[in-house]
C-alpha positions in Angstrom: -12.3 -4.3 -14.6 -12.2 -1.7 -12.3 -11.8 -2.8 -8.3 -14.9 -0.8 -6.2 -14.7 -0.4 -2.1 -18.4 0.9 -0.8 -17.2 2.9 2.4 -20.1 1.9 4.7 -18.9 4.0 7.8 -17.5 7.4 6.0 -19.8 7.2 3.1 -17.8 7.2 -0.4 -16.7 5.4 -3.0 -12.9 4.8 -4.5 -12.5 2.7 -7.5 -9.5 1.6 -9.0 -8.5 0.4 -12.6 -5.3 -2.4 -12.2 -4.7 -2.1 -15.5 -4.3 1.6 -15.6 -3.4 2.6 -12.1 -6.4 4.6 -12.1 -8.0 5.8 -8.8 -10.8 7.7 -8.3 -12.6 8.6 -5.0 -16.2 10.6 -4.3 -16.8 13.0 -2.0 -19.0 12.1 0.7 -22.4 10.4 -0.5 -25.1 12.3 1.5 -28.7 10.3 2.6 -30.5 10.9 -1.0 -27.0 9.0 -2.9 -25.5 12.0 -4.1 -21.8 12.9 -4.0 -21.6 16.2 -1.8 -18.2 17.1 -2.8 -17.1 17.1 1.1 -13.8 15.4 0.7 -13.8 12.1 2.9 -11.1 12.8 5.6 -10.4 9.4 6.6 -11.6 5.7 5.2 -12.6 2.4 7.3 -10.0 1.0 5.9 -6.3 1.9 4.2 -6.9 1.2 0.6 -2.9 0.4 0.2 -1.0 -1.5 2.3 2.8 -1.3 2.3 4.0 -5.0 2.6 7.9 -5.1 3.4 9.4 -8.0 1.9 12.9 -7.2 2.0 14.8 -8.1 5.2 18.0 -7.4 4.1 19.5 -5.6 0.7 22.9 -7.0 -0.7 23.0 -4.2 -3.0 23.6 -1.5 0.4 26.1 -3.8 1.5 28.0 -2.9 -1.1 26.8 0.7 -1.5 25.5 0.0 -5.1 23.2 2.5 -4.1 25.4 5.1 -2.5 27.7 4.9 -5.7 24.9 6.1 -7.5 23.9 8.8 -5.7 20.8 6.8 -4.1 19.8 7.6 -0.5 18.2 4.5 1.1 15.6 4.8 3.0 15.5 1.8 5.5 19.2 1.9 6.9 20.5 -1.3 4.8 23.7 -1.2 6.2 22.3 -1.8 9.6 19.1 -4.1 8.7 20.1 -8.2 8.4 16.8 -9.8 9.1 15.0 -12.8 6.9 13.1 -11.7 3.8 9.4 -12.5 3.7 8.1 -15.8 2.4 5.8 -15.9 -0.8 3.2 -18.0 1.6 3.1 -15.2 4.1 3.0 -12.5 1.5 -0.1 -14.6 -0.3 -1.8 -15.0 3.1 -1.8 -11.1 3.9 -3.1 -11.0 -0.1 -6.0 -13.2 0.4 -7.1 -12.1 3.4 -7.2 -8.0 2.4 -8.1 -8.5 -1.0 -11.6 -6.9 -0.7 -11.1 -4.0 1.5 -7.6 -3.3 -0.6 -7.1 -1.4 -3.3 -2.6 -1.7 -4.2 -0.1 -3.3 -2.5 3.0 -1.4 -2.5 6.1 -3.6 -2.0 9.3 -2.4 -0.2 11.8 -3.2 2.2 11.0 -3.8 5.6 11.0 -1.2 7.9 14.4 -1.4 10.5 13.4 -2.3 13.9 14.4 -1.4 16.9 
């Protein structure tokens, strides 16, 4: 079943298929319903949210990922923080889960 977000303020409509991966976006609905083909430049809301999970990786400790000719992306050989719990993950899923389209699931970001 395909996931639909109404964009009230920007006027458009993405849809995405879960099963698939499909997304799909129209162009700006003008006043009589129909797609104008204008491209929306911006939505109310991001319809993916990047949720960092990691606080650490074991495997750049080691430079498992150097060995391999990997670069990484979030400095793993200076980050040492706690990983995200599942209850604080669910929370942030529950309470987006209408205005959201994907999670995307990563490291966290280094601070500082």
């Amino acid at each position: 079943m395909n996931q639909t977000i109404v964009d009230q303020k920007y006027h458009f409509i993405s849809m995405f298929n879960p099963k698939t991966g499909a997304y799909v976006r129209t162009g700006i609905i003008n006043e009589h319903g129909l797609d104008t083909g204008v491209d929306p430049s911006m939505a109310s809301f991001p319809h993916l949210i990047d949720v960092g999970i990691m606080g650490h990786c074991m495997h750049g400790k080691i430079l498992l990922c150097a060995k391999a000719v990997l670069g990484c992306y979030q400095s793993s050989l200076a980050v040492e923080e706690t990983n995200l719990r599942l209850d604080d993950f669910l929370e942030i899923a529950i309470h987006f889960k209408v205005k959201v389209n994907q999670f995307s699931l990563a490291r966290k970001a280094p601070t500082g």
